[in-house]
N, C-alpha and C positions, 0 to 999 in steps of 0.2 A: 436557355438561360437558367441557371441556376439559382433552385428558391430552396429556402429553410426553414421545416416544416417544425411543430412544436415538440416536446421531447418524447419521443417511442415509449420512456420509461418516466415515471414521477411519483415523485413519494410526498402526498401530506403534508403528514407530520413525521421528520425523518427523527425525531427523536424518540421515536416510537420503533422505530426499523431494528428485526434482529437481523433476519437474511431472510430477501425474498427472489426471483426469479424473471426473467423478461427474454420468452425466446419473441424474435426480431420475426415480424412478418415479411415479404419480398420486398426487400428494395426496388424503389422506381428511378427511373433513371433522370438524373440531373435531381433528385433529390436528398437532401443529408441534412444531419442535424447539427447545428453550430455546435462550436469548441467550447466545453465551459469545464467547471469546476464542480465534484461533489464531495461531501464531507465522510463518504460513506469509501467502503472499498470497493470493487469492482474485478470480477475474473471474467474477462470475455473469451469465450470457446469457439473455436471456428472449426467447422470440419469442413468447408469448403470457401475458400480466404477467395479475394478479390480485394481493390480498393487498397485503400491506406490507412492508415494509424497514429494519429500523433499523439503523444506523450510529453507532456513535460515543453523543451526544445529539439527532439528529438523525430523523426516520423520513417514507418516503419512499412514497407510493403505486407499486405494481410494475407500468408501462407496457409495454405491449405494443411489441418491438423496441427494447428499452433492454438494455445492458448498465451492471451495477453493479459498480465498481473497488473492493475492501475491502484496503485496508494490513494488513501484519502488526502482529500487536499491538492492534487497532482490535475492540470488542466490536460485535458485530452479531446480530442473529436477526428470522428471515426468517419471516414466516407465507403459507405459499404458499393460494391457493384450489383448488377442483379442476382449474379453466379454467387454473392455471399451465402453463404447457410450457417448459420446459429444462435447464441445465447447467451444470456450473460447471468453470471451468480452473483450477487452484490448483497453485502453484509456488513456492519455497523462495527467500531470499536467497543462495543458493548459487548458484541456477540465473541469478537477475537477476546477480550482480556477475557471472557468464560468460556472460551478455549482456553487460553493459558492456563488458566487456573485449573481444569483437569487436565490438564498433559502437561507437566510439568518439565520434560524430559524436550521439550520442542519447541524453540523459541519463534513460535509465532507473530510477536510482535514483530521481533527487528526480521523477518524474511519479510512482512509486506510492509517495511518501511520504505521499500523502495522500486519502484514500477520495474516490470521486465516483460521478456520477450523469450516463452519455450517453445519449441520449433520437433515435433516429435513425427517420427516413421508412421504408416499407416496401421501398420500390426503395434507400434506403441499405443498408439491415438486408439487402437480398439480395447486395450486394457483397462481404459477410462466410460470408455461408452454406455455400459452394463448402468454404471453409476448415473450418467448423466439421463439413461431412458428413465430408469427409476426417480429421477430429480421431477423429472416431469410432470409423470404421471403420480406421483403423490403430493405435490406441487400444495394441495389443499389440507393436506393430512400434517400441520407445523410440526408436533413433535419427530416424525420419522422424518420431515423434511428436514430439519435443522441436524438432524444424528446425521443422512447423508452429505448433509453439505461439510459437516464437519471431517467427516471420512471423506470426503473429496479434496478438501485443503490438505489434511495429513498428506496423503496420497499426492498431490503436486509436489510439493515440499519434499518426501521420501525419493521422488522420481528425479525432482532435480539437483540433489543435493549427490544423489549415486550420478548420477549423469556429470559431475562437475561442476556443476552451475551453467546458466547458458552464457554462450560466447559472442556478443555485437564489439565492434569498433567502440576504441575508446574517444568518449568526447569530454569535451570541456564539465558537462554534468553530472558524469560518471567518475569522473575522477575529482572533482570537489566531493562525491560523498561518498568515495574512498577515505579523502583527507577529513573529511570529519567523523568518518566511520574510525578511522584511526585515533584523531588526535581530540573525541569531544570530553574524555575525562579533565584534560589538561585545561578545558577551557582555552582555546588561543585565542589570539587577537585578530581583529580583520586584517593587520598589516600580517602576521604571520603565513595567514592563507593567502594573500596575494604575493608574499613574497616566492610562495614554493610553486605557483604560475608565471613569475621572473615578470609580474604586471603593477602599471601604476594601483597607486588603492582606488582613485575614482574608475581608472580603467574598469578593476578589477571587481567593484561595486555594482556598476551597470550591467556588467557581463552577469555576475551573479543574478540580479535581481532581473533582467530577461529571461534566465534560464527557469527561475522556481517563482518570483515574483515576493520575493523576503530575499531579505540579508543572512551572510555566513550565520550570523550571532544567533537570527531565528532558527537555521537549518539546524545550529547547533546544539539551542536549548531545546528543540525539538528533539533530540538526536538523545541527548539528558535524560528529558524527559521520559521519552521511551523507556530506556533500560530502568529507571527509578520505578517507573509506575512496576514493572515487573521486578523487579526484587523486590520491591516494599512486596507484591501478593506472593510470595513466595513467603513468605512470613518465614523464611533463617538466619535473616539480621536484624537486628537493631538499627534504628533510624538513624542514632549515631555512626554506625559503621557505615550506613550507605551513604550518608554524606561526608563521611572521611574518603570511601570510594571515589566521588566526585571531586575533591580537593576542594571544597567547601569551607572556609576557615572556621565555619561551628556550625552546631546541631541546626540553631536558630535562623543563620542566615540558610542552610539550607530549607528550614521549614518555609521560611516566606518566599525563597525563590519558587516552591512547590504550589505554596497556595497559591501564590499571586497568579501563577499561569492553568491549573490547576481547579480553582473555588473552593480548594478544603484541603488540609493539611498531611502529612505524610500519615501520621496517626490514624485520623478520619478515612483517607482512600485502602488504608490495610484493611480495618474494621467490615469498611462496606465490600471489601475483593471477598472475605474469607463470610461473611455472611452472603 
């Protein structure tokens, strides 16, 4: 019978969290931890997969020398087997926007905007390894910790971006944030996104809110939101230009779309990125 045990990992006070680390002691059998939800991001490392993965709507067979990308926000739960082996690096939006902010050159925000699935050879998987023994073993040491983890995201990112990107079946959740990946400067309408899935809008409401558990509109101003917060810390536009970006009908209305979802203004969130 299947029982579920309390969380392997737990943080506090995750408002506290930059990146910290949780390698997974042996799985026992008929044991896993529920499906839930963290605010934080998550890279889980397998070098020897078992078990399954779910993501989102989505659920994933666990490959051996994959790592799995989980966005904050993004429900997931992992049924590990006993043959699983590894770890997971998990690190706060606090910590990504101070990534962004030095590497300017590497949009970190929008690659872990959205969960994925990298699937690499054994001699790739060992190009990583070097990084992840040292993860470990200084695991206590935060300043060398956090410089390696940050060199291990470049390094995912680098790898999969030369790689193509990774390649799964298209579903119904991958291709709505296609379509808002495409179409969120324009702001559309929920009728618009249901119309380009040829679905009723109640249909196409439930579908949506099963798959992420929010509506297009949040997917979208989530979607907004992202890129803003990174141009405003890029500090080489004006407030006004980034909300002429967005088709924002003025400065104003976009300042309060900002703070409203935000707690502090387009102004305020530069200030505090660049200090």
């Amino acid at each position: 019978m299947l029982r579920a045990p309390g969380y392997h990992f737990a943080i506090d006070r995750q408002s506290d969290l930059l990146a910290d680390i949780d390698v997974w002691e042996p799985a026992e059998v008929g044991v896993f931890e529920k499906g839930h939800i963290h605010s934080y991001y998550e890279m889980l490392i397998f070098k020897r997969g078992g078990g399954t993965h779910q993501m989102a709507d989505e659920i994933y067979e666990v490959a051996d020398y994959s790592i799995h990308i989980l966005a904050n926000n993004n429900y997931h739960e992992l049924k590990r087997t006993t043959a699983t082996d590894g770890f997971e690096i998990i690190f706060s939006q606090v910590f990504l926007n101070q990534l962004q902010q030095f590497d300017k050159n590497t949009n970190y925000i929008r690659y872990f905007a959205q969960s994925r699935v990298l699937n690499f050879k054994e001699d790739e998987f060992r190009e990583f390894q070097i990084y992840f023994d040292e993860l470990i073993r200084h695991k206590n040491n935060k300043s060398f910790f956090y410089n390696l983890v940050s060199l291990i995201i470049l390094k995912i990112i680098s790898s999969d971006i030369e790689a193509g990107g990774s390649t799964t079946h298209i579903t119904f959740e991958k291709s709505l944030i296609a379509l808002v990946n495409k179409h969120y400067k324009e702001k559309q309408s929920r009728h618009f996104y249901a119309s380009k899935f040829h679905m009723g809008l109640n249909t196409f409401q439930r579908r949506t809110k099963a798959a992420f558990g929010k509506s297009v509109i949040e997917l979208q101003n989530e979607r907004i939101l992202q890129e803003a917060k990174f141009l405003i810390s890029q500090n080489e536009k004006t407030i006004k230009e980034i909300s002429a970006d967005f088709h924002f009908s003025d400065e104003a209305h976009f300042n309060h779309f900002f703070k409203n979802h935000i707690g502090m203004t387009p102004a305020a969130y530069r200030k505090a990125a660049l200090n």
